[in-house]
N, C-alpha and C positions, 0 to 999 in steps of 0.2 A: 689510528683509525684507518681500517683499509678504502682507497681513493674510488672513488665513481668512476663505472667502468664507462667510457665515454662511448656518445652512439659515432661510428664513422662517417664520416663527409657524405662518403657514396650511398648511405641508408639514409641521413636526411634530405640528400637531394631528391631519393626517390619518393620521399612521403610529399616533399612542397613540388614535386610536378608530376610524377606518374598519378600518385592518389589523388591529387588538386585537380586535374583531369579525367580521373575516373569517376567523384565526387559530381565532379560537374555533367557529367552526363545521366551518371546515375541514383541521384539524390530522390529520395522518396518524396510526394510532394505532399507533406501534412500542410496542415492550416499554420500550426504555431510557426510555419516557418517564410506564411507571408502575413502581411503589412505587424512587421513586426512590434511590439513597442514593450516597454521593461515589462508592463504587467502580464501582458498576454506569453512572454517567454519567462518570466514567473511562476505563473499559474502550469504552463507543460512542466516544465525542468520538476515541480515537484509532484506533478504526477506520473512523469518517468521514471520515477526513484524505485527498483524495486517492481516497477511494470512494464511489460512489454509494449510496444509504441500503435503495435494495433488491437490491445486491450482498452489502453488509454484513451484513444482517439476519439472515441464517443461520448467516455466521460467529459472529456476537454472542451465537445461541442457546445456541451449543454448546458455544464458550465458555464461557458463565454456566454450562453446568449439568456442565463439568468442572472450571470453575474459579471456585467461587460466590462468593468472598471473598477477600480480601487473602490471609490464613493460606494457602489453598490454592495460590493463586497462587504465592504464595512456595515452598510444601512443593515444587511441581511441579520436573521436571529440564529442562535448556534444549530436550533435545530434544520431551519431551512438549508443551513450550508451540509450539519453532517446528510442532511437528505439523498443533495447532487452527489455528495460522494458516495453513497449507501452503494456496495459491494466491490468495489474500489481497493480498499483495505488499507492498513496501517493508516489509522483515524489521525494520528497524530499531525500528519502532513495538512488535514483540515482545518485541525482545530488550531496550528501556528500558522496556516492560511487567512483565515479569519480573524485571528490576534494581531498578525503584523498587517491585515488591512485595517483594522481600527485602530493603528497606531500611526501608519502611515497619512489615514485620513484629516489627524490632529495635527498633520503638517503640509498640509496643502494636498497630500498626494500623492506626492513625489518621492521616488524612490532614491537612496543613495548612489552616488557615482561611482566610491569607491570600494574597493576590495573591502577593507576594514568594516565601512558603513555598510554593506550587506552583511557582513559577515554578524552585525551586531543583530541584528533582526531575529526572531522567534523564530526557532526551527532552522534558520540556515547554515549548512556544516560549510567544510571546503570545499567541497565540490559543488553545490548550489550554488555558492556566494563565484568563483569561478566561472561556471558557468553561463550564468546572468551577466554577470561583469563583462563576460569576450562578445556574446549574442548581443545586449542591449544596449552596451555603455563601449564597446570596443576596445575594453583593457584585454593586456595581453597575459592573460590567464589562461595554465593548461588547464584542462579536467582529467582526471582519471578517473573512469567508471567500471563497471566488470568488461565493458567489453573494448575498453581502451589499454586497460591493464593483461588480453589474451592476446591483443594485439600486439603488445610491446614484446610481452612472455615468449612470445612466437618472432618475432623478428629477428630476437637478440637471443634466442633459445636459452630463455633464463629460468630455470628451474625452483626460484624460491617460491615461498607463497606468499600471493599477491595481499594479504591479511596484514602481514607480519611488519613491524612498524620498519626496518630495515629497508624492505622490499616494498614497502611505498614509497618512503624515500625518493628509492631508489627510478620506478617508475615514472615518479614527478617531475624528476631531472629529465630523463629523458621527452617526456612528452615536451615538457618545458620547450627543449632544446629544438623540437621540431617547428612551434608557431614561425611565422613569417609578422614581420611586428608590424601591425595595424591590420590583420587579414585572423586574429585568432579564432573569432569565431566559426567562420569557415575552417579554417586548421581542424579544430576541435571535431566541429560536424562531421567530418570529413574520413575521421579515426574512428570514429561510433559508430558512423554507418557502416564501415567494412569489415566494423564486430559484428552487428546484428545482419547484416545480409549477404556476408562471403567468408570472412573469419570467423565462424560458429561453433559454438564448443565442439557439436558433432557433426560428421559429415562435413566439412571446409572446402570449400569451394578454391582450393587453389588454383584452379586452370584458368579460373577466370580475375584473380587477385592480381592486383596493378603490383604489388609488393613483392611477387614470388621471386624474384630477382636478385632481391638484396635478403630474403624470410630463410636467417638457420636452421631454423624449426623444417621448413619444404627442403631444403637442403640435405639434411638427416633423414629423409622422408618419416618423420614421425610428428608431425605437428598437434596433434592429437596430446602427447606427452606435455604439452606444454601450453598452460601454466601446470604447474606438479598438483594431479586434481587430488580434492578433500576427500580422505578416508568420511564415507558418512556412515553416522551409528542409526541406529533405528530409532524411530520418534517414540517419546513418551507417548501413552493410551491415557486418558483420561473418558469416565463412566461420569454422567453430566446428568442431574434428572430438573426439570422442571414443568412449569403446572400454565397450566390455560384454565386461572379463576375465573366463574364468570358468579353473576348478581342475579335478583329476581328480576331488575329490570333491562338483562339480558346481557350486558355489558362486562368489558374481560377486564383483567388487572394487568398492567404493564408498567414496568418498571424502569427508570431511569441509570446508567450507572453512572458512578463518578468518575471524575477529568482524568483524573489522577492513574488508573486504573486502566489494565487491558479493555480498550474499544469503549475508553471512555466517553463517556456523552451520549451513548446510544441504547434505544430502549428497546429490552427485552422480556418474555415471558421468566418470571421469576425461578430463581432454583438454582443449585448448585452443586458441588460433587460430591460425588457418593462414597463415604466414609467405611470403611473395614468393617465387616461384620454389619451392616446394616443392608436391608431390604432399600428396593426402590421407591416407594411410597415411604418408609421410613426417613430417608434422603430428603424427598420432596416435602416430608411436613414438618420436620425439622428447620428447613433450610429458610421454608417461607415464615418461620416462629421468629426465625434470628435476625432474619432481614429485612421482616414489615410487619411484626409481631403478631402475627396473625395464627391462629390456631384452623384447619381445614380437613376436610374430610378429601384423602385421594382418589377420585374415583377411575374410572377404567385408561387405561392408555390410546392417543391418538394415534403417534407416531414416534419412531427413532430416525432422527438424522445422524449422518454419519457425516463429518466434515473436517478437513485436514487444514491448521495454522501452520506459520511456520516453520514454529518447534514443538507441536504437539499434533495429536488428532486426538476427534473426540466421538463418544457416543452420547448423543442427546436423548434420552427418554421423554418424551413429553406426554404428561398426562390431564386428564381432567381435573377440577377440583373445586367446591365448593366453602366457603367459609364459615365454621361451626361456631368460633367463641371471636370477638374483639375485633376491631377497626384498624385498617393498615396505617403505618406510620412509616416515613423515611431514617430507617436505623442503621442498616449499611446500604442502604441504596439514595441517591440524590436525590431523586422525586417516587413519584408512581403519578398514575392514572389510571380513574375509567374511561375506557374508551369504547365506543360501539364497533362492532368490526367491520363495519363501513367505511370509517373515517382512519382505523388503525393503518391505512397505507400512507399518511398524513405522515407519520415519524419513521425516523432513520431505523432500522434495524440491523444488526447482524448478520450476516450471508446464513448463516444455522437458522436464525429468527426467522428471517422470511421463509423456509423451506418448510416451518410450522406454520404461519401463515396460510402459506400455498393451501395448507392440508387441510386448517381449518375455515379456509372457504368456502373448499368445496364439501365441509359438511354442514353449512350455514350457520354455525353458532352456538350451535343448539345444544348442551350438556346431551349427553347421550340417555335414552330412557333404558330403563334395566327390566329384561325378560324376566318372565316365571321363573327362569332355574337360573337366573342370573347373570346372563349374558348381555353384555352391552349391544346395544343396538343404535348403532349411530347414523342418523340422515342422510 
């Protein structure tokens, strides 16, 4: 096995006093990072995951002051939690949010001290359980995240990919290697901040980097090259139709989906993707037969969202639609409801959902009446 390339004296001493001083002056001042306590750096660390820190920052607020504590947390119902998160993304952070506080709740509250004992918790990988542990518990755990792993990439001009199980590893030592023992959390802070606001994938702020000194990468003048960036291939398209039912007495159909399932927990206008050789209306009345057994007439389209996930993007048809034969039933969907579109901002929806929403607000509700030559005419 070939040996760990070790980081040298004079590169750690620059991270425990040039960046420990650069950190301290110029640390960002979020909330999660006074009056600290395990849950309130909890609840950040898993909405940093994957978001930028002044995306986050509003969610976190609001958050805290609906859900100030573990007890609350737990009191809450799934829907009111995926709610505070509703456009947030990657549901899944919520819903092990709200499992490990009703789990925690059955034990006074209290969260784990140790590495291990977070690490056992719903949804907590290495780098959460890490993280929490150096922030709230002062264990001396590194973290590597994407922008402690550019920062390493770049000091030590190491060219793997930061993915690749080797080149984690590898990174981990290294970070490791930098804490100051009993100061990890600041350590830590300290490495992620001069990812996200001087070490940036694009444009780097070297002139003003405490590290430039001891950074290969600014050496070579190519820091840019490094970490060795992902070849990206172009995102699957995905054609997506669904229907805005609504009732005689006014009211729309919304649908639950399963836990289990992309953005699971959260309720949408029904429908699904559009199969080879079928029409969009075809798509839509299919879709609603197979998943709340429902037979419906399609009627004229409201709108198309266009909206981009991780690994795909999609185009949303949505259209009108009324119910011809049979009563909905939960057959691949976890629930349904009628709900009046007053109250429909009451459930979590999907970042696509709401942008139907939006649209069907402002045409009040109202199935569209149909002109002489057939033209929808909508409110």
């Amino acid at each position: 096995m070939t040996p760990v390339p070790a980081m040298p004296s004079e590169t750690r001493r620059a991270f425990r006093t040039r960046l420990a001083a650069w950190f301290a002056r110029r640390r960002r001042p979020f909330p999660w990072r006074r009056r600290r306590t395990p849950y309130r750096v909890w609840i950040s660390e898993l909405m940093l995951q994957q978001t930028r820190a002044d995306q986050a920052l509003p969610y976190y607020e609001r958050f805290l002051a609906k859900f100030p504590n573990v007890a609350a947390l737990a009191r809450a119902s799934r829907r009111e939690v995926l709610k505070a998160w509703e456009g947030l993304g990657y549901y899944a952070r919520a819903r092990n949010a709200h499992d490990t506080a009703r789990l925690l709740a059955g034990r006074g509250g209290r969260f784990p001290r140790t590495y291990e004992g977070l690490r056992a918790l719903p949804g907590v990988g290495p780098y959460t359980a890490a993280a929490v542990g150096s922030l709230a518990f002062g264990l001396d755990t590194a973290v590597v995240d994407g922008n402690v792993a550019r920062v390493l990439s770049r000091v030590m001009a190491f060219g793997g990919d930061p993915g690749a199980a080797r080149s984690r590893t590898l990174l981990q030592s290294w970070a490791q290697a930098l804490l100051v023992p009993g100061r990890a959390g600041f350590c830590n802070e300290a490495v992620m901040e001069l990812g996200a606001v001087c070490c940036t994938p694009r444009n780097p702020r070297c002139g003003e980097c405490p590290l430039r000194a001891v950074c290969r990468a600014f050496a070579e003048g190519r820091p840019e090259s490094y970490p060795r960036p992902k070849r990206r291939r172009p995102l699957p398209h995905k054609v997506v139709g669904a229907a805005v039912v609504t009732d005689r007495r006014g009211r729309i159909l919304i649908a639950r989906r399963k836990e289990t399932s992309m953005l699971g927990g959260l309720w949408e206008f029904p429908g699904g993707t559009l199969e080879k050789g079928e029409t969009m209306r075809e798509c839509i009345a299919r879709e609603l037969e197979e998943e709340l057994g429902i037979r419906v007439e399609v009627g004229p389209r409201l709108v198309v969202v266009r909206h981009a996930y991780s690994h795909f993007t999609i185009a949303l048809h949505t259209h009108w639609a009324r119910i011809v034969k049979g009563r909905p039933r939960a057959i691949h969907c976890a629930a349904f409801r009628w709900v009046r579109l007053r109250d429909l901002r009451r459930f979590p929806f999907p970042r696509a959902d709401v942008e139907i929403l939006q649209r069907l607000e402002a045409t009040g509700g109202v199935f569209p009446r149909v002109g002489r030559k057939g033209a929808a005419r909508v409110p």
